[in-house]
C-alpha positions in Angstrom: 129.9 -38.9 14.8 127.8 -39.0 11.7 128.1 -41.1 8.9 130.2 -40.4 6.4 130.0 -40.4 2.4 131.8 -41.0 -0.7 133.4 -37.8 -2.1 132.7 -37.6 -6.0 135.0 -36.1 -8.3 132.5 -33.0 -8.7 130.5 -31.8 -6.7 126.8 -30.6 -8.6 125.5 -27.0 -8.4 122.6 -26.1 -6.1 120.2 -24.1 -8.3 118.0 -23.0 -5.9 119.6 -23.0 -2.3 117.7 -23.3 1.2 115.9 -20.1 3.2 119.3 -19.8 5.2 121.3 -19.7 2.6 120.1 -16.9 0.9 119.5 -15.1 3.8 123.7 -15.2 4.4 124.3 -14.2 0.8 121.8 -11.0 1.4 124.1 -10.2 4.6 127.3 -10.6 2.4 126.9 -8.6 -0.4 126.0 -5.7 2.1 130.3 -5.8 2.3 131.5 -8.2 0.0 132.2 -8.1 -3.5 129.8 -10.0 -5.8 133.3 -12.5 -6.7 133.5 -13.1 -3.0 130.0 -13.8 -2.5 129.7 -16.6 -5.1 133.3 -18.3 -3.5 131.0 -18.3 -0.6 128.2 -20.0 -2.3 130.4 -22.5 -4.0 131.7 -22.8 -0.3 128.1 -24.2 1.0 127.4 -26.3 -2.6 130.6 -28.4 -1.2 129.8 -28.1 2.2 126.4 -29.6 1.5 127.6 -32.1 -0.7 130.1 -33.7 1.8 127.7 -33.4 4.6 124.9 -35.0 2.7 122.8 -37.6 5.1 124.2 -36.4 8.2 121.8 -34.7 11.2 122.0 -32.8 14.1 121.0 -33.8 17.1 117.6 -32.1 16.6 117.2 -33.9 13.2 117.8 -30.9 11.1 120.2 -31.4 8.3 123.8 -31.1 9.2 124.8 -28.0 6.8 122.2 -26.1 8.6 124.5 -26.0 11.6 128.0 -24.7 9.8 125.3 -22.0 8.1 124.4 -20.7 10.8 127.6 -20.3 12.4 128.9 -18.2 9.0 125.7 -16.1 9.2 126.9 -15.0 12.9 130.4 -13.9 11.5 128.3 -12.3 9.0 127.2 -10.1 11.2 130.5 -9.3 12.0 131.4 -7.9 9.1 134.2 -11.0 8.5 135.9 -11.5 4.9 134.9 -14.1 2.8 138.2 -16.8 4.3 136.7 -16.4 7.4 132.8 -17.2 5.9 133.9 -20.0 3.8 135.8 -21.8 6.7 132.9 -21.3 9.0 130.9 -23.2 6.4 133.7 -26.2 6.4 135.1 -26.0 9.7 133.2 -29.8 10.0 134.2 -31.3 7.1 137.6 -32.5 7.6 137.1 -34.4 10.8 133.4 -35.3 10.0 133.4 -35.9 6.1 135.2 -37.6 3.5 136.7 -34.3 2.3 140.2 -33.9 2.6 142.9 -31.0 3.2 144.1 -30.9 -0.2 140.6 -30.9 -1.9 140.2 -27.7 0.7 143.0 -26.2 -0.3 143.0 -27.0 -4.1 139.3 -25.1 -3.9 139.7 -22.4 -1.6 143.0 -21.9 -1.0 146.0 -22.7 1.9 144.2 -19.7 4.3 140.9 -21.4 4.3 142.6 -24.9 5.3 144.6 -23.2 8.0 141.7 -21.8 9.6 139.1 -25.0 9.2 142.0 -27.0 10.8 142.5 -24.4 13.2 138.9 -25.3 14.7 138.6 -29.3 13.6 137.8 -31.2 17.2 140.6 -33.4 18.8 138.4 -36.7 18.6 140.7 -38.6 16.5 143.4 -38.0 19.2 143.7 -40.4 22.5 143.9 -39.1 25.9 144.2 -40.8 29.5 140.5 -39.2 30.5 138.0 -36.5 29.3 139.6 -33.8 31.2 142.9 -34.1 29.4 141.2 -34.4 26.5 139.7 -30.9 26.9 142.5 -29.5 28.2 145.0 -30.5 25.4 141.5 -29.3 23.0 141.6 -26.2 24.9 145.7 -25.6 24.4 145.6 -26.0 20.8 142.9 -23.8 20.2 144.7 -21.2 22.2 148.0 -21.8 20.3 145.9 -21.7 17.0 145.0 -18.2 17.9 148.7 -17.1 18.1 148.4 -17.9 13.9 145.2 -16.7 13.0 142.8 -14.6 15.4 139.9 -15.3 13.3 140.6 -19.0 14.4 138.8 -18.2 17.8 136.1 -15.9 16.2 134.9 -19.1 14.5 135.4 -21.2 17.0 133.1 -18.8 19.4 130.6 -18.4 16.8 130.5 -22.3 16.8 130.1 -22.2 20.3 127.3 -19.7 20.2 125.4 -21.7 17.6 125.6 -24.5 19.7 124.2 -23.0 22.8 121.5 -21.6 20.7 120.3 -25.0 20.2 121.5 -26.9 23.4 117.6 -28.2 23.8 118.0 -31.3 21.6 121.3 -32.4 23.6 120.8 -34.6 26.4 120.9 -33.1 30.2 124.3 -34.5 31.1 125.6 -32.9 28.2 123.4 -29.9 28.2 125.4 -29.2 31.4 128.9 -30.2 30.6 128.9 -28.1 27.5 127.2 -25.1 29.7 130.0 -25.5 32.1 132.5 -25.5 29.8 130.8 -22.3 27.5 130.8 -20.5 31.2 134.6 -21.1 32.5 136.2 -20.7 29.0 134.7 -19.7 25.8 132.3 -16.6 27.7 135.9 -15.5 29.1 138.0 -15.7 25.8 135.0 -13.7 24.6 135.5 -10.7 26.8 139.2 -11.1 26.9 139.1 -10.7 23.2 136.6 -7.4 23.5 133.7 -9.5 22.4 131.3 -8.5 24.9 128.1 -9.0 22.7 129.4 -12.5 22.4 130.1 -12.6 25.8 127.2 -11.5 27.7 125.1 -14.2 25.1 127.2 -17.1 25.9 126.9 -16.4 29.8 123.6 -16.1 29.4 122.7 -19.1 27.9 125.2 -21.1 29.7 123.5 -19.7 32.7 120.1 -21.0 31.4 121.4 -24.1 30.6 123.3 -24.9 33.9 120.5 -23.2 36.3 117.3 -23.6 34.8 115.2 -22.5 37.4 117.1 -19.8 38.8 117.2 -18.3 35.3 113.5 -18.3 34.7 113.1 -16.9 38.5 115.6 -13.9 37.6 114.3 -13.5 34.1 110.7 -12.9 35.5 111.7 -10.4 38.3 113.5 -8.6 35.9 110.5 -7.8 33.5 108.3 -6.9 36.7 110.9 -4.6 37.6 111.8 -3.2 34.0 107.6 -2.8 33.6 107.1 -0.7 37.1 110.4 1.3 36.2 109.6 2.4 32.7 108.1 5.8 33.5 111.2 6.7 35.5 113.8 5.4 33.2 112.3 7.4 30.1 111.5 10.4 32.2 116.0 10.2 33.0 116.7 9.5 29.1 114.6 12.5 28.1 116.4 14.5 30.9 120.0 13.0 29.5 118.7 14.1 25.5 118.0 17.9 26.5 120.9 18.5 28.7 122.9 17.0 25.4 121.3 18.8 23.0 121.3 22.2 24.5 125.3 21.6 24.6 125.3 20.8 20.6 126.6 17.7 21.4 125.7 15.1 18.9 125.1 11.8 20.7 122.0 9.3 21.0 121.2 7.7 24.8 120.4 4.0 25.1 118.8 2.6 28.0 121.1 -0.6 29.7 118.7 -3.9 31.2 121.6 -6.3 32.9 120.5 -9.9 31.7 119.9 -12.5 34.3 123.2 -14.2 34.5 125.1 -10.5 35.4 122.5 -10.1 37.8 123.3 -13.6 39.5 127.1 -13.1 39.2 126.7 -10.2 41.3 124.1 -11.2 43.8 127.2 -14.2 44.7 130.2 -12.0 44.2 129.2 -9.0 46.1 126.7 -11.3 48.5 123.7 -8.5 47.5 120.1 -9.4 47.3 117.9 -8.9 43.9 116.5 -6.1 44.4 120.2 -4.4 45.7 122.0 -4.8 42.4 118.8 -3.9 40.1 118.0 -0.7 42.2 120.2 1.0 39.6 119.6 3.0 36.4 121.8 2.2 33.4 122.5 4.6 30.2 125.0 4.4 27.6 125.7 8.2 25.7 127.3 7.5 22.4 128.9 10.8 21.0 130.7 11.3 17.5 133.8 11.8 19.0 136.8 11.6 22.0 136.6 15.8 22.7 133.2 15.0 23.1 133.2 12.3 25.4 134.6 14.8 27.8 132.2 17.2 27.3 129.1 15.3 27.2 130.6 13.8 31.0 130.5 17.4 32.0 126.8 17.8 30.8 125.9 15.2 32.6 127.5 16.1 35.7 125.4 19.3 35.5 122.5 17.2 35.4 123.2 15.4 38.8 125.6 15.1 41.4 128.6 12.4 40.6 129.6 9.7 43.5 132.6 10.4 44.4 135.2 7.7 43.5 133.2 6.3 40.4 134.6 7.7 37.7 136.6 5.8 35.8 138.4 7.2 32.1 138.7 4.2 29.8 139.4 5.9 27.5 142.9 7.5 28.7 143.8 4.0 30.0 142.2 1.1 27.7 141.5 -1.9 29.5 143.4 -4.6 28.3 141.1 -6.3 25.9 141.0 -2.8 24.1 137.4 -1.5 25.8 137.1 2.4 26.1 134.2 4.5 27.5 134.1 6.9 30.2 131.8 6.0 33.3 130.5 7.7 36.0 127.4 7.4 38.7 125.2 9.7 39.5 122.9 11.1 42.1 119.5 10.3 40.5 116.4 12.2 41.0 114.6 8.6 42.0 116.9 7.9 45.0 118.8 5.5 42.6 122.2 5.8 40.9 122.6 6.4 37.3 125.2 4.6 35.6 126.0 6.3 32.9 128.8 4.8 29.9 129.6 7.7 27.5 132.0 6.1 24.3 132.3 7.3 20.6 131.0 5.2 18.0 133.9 3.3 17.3 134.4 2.8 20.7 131.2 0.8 20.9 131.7 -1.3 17.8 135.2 -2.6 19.7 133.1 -2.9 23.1 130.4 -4.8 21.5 132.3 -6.7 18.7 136.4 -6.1 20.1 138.6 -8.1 17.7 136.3 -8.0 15.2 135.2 -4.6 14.9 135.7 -3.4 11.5 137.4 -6.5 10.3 139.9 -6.0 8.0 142.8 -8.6 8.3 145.6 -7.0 9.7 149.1 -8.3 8.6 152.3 -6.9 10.9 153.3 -4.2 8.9 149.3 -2.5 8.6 147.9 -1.2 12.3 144.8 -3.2 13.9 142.4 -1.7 16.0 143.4 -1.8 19.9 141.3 -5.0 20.5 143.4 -6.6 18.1 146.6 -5.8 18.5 146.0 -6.6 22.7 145.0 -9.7 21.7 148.1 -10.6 19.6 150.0 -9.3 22.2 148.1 -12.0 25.1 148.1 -15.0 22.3 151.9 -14.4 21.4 153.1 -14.9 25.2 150.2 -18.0 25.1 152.9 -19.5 22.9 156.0 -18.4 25.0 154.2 -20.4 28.0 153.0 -23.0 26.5 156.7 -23.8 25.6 157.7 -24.3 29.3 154.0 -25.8 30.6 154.4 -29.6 29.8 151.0 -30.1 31.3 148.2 -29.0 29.0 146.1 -29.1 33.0 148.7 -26.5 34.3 148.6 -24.6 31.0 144.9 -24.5 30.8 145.1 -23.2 34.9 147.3 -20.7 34.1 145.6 -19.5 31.0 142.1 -19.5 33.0 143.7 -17.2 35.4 144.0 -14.1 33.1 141.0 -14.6 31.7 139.1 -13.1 34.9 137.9 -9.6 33.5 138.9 -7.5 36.3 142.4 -5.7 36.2 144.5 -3.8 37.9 146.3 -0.8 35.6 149.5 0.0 36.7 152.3 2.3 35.4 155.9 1.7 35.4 158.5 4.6 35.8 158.6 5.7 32.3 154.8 5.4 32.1 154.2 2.3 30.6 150.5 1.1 31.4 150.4 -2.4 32.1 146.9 -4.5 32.9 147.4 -7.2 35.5 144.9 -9.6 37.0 142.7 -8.7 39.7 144.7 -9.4 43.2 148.1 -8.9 41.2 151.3 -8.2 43.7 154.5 -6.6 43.0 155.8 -9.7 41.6 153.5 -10.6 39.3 154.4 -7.0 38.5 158.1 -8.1 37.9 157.4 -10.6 35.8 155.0 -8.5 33.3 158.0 -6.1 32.5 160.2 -9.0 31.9 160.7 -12.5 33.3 164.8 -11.5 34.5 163.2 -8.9 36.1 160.7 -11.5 37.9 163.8 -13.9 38.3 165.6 -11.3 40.1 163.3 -9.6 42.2 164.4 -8.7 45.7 161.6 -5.7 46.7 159.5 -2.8 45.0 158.6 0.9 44.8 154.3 1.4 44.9 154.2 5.2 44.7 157.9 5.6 45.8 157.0 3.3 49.2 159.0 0.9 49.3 156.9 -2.9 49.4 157.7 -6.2 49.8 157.3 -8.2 46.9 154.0 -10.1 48.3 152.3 -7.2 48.5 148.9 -6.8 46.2 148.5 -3.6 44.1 146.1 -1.0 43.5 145.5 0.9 39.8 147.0 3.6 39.8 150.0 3.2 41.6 153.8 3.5 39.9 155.7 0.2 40.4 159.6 -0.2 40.4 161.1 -3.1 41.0 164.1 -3.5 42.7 166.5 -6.1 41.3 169.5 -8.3 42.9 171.7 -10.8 40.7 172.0 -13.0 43.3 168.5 -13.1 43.9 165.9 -16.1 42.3 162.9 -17.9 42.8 162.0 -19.9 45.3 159.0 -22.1 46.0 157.0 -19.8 48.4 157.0 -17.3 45.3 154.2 -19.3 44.0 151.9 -18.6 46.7 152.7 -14.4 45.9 151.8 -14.3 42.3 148.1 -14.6 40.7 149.3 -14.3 36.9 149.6 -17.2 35.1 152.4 -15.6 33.4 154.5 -15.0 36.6 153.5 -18.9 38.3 154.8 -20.4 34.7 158.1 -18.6 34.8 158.8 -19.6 38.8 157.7 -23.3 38.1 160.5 -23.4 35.2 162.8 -21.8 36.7 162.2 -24.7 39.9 162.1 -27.6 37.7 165.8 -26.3 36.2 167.1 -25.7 39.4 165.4 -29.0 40.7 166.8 -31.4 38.0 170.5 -29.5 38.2 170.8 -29.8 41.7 169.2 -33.9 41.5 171.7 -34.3 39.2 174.6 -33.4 41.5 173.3 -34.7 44.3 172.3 -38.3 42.4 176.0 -37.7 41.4 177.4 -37.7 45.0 175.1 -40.2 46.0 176.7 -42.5 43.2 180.1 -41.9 43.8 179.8 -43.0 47.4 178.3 -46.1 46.6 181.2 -46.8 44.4 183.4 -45.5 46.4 181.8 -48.1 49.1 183.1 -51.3 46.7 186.4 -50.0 45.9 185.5 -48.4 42.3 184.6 -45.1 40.9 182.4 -43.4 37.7 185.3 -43.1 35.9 186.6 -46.2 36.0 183.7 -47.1 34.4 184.3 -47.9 30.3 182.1 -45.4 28.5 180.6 -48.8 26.5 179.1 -50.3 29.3 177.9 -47.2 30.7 176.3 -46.3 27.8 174.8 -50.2 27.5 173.5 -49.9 30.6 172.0 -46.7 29.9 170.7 -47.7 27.2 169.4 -51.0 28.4 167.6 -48.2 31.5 166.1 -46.3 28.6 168.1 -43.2 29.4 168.8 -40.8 27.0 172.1 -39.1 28.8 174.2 -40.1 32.2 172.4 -36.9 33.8 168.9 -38.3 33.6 170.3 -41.7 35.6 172.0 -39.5 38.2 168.7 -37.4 38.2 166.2 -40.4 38.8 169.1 -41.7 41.6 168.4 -38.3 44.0 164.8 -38.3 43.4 164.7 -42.0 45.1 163.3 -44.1 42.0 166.4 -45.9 42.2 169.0 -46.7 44.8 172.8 -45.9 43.9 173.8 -49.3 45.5 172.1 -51.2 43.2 173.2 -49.2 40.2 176.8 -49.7 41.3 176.2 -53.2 41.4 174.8 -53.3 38.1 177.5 -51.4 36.1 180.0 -53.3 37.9 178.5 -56.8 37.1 178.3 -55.5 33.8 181.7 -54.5 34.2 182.5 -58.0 35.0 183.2 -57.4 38.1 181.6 -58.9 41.3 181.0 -56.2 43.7 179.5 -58.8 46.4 183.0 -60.3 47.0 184.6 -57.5 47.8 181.3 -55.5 49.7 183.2 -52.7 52.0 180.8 -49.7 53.6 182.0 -46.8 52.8 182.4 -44.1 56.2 182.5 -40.9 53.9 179.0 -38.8 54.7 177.3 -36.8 51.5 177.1 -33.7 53.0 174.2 -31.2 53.1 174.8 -27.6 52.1 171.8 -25.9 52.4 172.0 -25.0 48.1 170.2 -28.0 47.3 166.9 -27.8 45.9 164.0 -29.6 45.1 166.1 -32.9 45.9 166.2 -32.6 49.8 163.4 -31.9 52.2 163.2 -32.2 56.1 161.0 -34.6 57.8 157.4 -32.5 59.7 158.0 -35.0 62.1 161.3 -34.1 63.9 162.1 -30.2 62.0 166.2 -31.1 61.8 168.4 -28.3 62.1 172.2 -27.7 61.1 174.0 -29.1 64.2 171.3 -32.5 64.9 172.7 -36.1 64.0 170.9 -36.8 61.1 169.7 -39.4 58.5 168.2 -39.6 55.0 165.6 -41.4 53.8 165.3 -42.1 49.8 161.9 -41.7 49.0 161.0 -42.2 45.9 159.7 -39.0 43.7 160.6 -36.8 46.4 164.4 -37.3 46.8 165.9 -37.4 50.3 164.0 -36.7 53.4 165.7 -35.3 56.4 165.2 -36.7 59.8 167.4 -36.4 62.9 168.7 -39.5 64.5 166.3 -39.5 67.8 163.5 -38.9 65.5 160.5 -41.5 66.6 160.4 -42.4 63.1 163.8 -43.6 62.3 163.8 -47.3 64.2 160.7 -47.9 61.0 162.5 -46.1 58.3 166.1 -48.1 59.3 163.8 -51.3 58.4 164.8 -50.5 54.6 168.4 -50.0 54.9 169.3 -50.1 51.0 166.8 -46.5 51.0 168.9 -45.0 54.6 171.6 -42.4 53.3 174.2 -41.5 56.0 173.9 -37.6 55.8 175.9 -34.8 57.5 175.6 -31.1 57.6 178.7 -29.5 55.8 180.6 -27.3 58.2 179.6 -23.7 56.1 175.6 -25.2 55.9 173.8 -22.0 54.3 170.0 -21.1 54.7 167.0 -20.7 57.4 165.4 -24.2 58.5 161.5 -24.8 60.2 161.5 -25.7 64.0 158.6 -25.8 66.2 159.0 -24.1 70.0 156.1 -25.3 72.6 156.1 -22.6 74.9 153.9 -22.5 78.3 152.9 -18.5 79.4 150.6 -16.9 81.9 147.3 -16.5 80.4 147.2 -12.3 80.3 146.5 -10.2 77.8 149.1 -9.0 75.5 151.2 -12.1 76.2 151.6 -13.4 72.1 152.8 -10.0 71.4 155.4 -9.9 74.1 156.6 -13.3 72.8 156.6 -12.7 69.0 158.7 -9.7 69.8 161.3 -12.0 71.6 161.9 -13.9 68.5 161.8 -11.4 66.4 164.6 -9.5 68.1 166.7 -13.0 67.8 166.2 -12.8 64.5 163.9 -15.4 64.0 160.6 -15.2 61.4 157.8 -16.7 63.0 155.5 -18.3 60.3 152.8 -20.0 62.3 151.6 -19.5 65.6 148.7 -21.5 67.7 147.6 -21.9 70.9 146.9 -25.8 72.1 146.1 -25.7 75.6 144.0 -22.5 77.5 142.3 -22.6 81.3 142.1 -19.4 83.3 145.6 -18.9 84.3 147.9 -20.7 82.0 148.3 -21.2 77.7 150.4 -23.4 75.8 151.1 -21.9 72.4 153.1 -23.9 69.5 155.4 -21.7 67.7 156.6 -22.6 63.9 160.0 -20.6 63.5 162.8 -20.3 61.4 166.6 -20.6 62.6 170.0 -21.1 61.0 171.1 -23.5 63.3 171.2 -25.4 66.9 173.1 -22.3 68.0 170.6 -19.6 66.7 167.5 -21.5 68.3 169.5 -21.8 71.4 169.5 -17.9 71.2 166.0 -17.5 70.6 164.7 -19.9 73.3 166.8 -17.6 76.1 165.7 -14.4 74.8 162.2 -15.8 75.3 162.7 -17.9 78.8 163.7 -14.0 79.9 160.4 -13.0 79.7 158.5 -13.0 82.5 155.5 -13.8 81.0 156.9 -17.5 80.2 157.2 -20.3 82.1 158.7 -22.8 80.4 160.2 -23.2 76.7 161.4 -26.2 74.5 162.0 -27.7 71.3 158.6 -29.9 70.1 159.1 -32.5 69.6 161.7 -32.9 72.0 
């Protein structure tokens, strides 16, 4: 951090300011008022004062930095709040220049957006990649207030990449890293695709010198033997246009090196593959003629079939429209062709901050803006149930990927979901009860299960249940951070209601074991010994009891002895079992190791942080286990036990074809789902194959494993481990 300097009581006018300087005020009073202007100015006189001695990096003065990042918002047509923070967004963590100076100057909207963007250094964090997570939440949440917040903070970012050459290589790469998997994607989720394709860029460069430079240089030796071609197609695109009155102008499109790359990986297609391609963009005055210019051009040349997409009917989600197409060309390449009105290329190439003109509630914004309230305001509705700025920043990262999937619900709602969204994720983007209670869904009037991915274009209903609710495996069907935030709440309630019951249970019993009972317990010395615990309510003891980071013996003893009783003296074993219902969740699992099932003896085993594992009494395991007997829960299944339970079946066949198929019928028409299937032994005539299965009970696997000993294809059949 640089040094900082004594603030004076005024601050002296600059007479004559610096090249850069004047150079912003020229681009301002293009769209400011003259009043405006000079706030700005006074803006950079205070700017400069408080910054005074300190450098960059490169040894340039440190104003020249906060400058530059106002003259890129400048360019963006931003109002003067937005300028003059850009100009201070440093001073309150790096100066002597404080909030209510700020404030008292330029007002409470400047302060809220300079300490929108002020860095996180002053806060302490277990590691670096906390510290750029939390960093990384608070912007986000900052957003939710203020867009221009981000717009700032991006500009930032782009200044700093611009000049990335003074930084030393281990930073040079961090920050490149960082610039590629966040601030690029905000960029184009925001619409900000001039912004965007920059940032990757020079991330790219940054990251991957070499392979940027290669690129680079193939590009302008392809771009030099091409230019004949491409100006012989723009000349054909202008007449075709013309003689249909359409007013438009045609510019040529070069993909920069890092699209090229990103391609070459994703779609696993060599150089000269993804540049053997022609790229146009037609830019008419208006939406009727969007349509007709897309006829033109398909007079010109032949469409592909299946590459038309309408943008324009069905905005993406960050508020991009344009039509596109691909056409036959005349040089045994396609033409890609983007056809968009004006204003549609000002929100493609600037999005949120295309014709900039703050918008307050009650005033419309253009579609890039109001999408991105829209994705910022539910930022804030999951960051309240993400405890973990890691998880929220994973979640967050998620819809950032550009590629969606446009769906319609029943009434014709569009929504935009993430690339590789399913039916639930679906669910949960109409409304989290619907998520919560999803049972199945309509695609088209097909009826899917809820796993299954979707396609744009198709019409989703979701099929609801009120008894219906998360479970675990949901996780592992949604790709929307939205939908994985809502299922892990909705666990960790059900998780800490059901360890609180259970821890409940497990209390009582150990009570019960010395002749005393929760309630005879005074409230005083329960709430002393709570206290003493550092437990704000009885539930969070009971809680920390069925998730094995304490055993219930001992905290029997201890409220007795506090009790003033002695528990030793009078040390009886209780013979009543806590039994197992198949409702608990989150506190119980079952041991890999011996796959328990309702009907098997069985033991638990207090573990701590997980709860109570599951084994049955013959399990190889147990003889180690029973060598801590103050963590061995005596256990029983309850006579109604609910639910489907993971055994494995090691069943011996005749090595023929069409054999697994025979045998996954069999279990299937017990009524078993099979949910992992391998083979472990093979030779020429025989196979040993290692079913994972689920059953309700002893009795229903009994079913399964005579249904399949039937066939005549099997040999032999039984439990594994025995």
């Amino acid at each position: 951090m640089a040094t900082t300097v004594p603030w004076p009581v005024r601050a002296p006018a600059v007479s004559q300011p610096p090249a850069d300087v004047r150079a912003l005020e020229h681009q301002l009073a293009a769209y400011l008022p003259a009043e405006q202007v000079t706030r700005v100015r006074k803006a950079y006189e205070t700017g400069a004062l408080a910054h005074e001695g300190q450098t960059r990096k490169s040894g340039e003065p440190y104003i020249t930095h906060p400058v530059a990042v106002a003259s890129i918002l400048a360019e963006l047509g931003m109002d003067a709040e937005t300028i003059i923070a850009a100009i201070l967004h440093d001073t309150l963590e790096d100066t002597t220049l404080s909030a209510e100076q700020i404030t008292a100057e330029f007002g409470l909207t400047v302060i809220e957006l300079v300490d929108g963007v002020t860095k996180l250094d002053k806060v302490r964090f277990r590691n670096r990649q906390e510290a750029a997570a939390e960093s990384f939440r608070k912007m986000l949440l900052a957003m939710a207030r203020d867009l221009r917040v981000i717009l700032i903070k991006l500009a930032d970012r782009l200044h700093n990449m611009r000049t990335l050459g003074a930084m030393e290589p281990d930073a040079r790469r961090r920050i490149a890293r960082e610039t590629l998997d966040i601030y690029a994607p905000i960029a184009q989720r925001l619409g900000m695709n001039r912004f965007k394709a920059e940032l990757q860029d020079l991330g790219f460069r940054a990251l991957f010198p070499d392979r940027h430079r290669v690129i680079a240089e193939r590009i302008r030796s392809v771009l030099g033997n091409r230019r004949e071609a491409m100006a012989r197609i723009e000349v054909a695109l202008n007449a075709r246009l013309e003689s249909e009155q359409i007013p438009h102008r045609v510019v040529s499109r070069i993909k920069s090196p890092y699209s090229i790359y990103s391609k070459m990986r994703s779609e696993h297609k060599s150089f000269a593959q993804v540049m053997d391609v022609y790229g146009f963009r037609v830019i008419v005055d208006s939406v009727p003629h969007c349509y007709h210019a897309l006829g033109a051009v398909h007079g010109l040349h032949k469409p592909l079939d299946g590459r038309f997409r309408d943008f324009i009917a069905i905005p993406k989600a960050n508020g991009y429209q344009s039509l596109h197409t691909v056409l036959f060309g005349p040089f045994g390449a396609p033409i890609e062709i983007q056809i968009r009105t004006e204003d549609m290329n000002a929100v493609a190439e600037r999005g949120v901050a295309a014709h900039w003109v703050y918008k307050t509630d009650a005033t419309p914004a253009n579609s890039a803006q109001s999408r991105a309230r829209e994705w910022v305001s539910g930022l804030v509705d999951r960051e309240t149930q993400t405890p973990s700025s890691l998880e929220f920043i994973e979640n967050v990262k998620v819809d950032l990927f550009p590629d969606e999937v446009y769906l319609f619900t029943p009434k014709g709602q569009i929504l935009a979901l993430p690339r590789n969204a399913t039916a639930l994720d679906f669910a949960y983007f109409v409304h989290t009860d619907v998520g919560g209670h999803a049972v199945a869904a309509r695609a088209d009037k097909k009826l899917v299960p809820l796993r299954t991915p979707l396609v744009s274009g198709q019409t989703v209903e979701i099929i609801t249940a009120p008894s219906a609710a998360p479970s675990p495996q949901w996780l592992g069907w949604v790709v929307s951070g939205r939908a994985r935030t809502a299922i892990r709440h909705h666990l960790k309630r059900l998780q800490h209601e059901d360890a609180v019951e259970f821890g409940h249970r497990m209390l009582d019993r150990a009570l019960d074991a010395v002749e005393s009972s929760l309630e005879s317990i005074p409230h005083e010395v329960l709430d002393r010994y709570l206290a003493e615990q550092k437990f704000k309510r009885l539930e969070e003891l009971l809680a920390d009891i069925a998730l094995g980071n304490r055993v219930a013996d001992t905290v029997a003893q201890a409220l007795l002895t506090a009790h003033g009783e002695h528990p030793h003296a009078t040390r009886l074993r209780s013979s009543e079992k806590i039994l197992i219902t198949g409702a608990e969740r989150g506190v119980l699992s079952f041991g890999n190791c011996c796959h328990p099932l309702p009907g098997d003896e069985i033991m638990g085993y207090l573990s701590a942080g997980k709860g109570i594992v599951v084994h049955r009494v013959e399990c190889p395991n147990v003889p180690e286990l029973r060598k801590s007997p103050e963590r061995c829960i005596e256990i029983a299944w309850d006579a109604d036990v609910q639910g489907d339970y993971k055994v494995e079946l090691r069943i011996e066949v005749a090595n023929k074809p069409g054999v697994l198929a025979q045998v996954a019928a069999a279990i299937a028409e017990a009524g078993s789902n099979i949910e992992n299937v391998e083979y472990k032994e093979r030779d020429v005539m025989t196979a040993t194959m290692l079913f994972t299965i689920e059953v309700k009970n002893r009795k229903h696997l009994a079913d399964v494993m005579r249904r399949v000993h039937r066939l005549q294809v099997v040999t032999a059949v039984r439990r594994h481990p025995v």
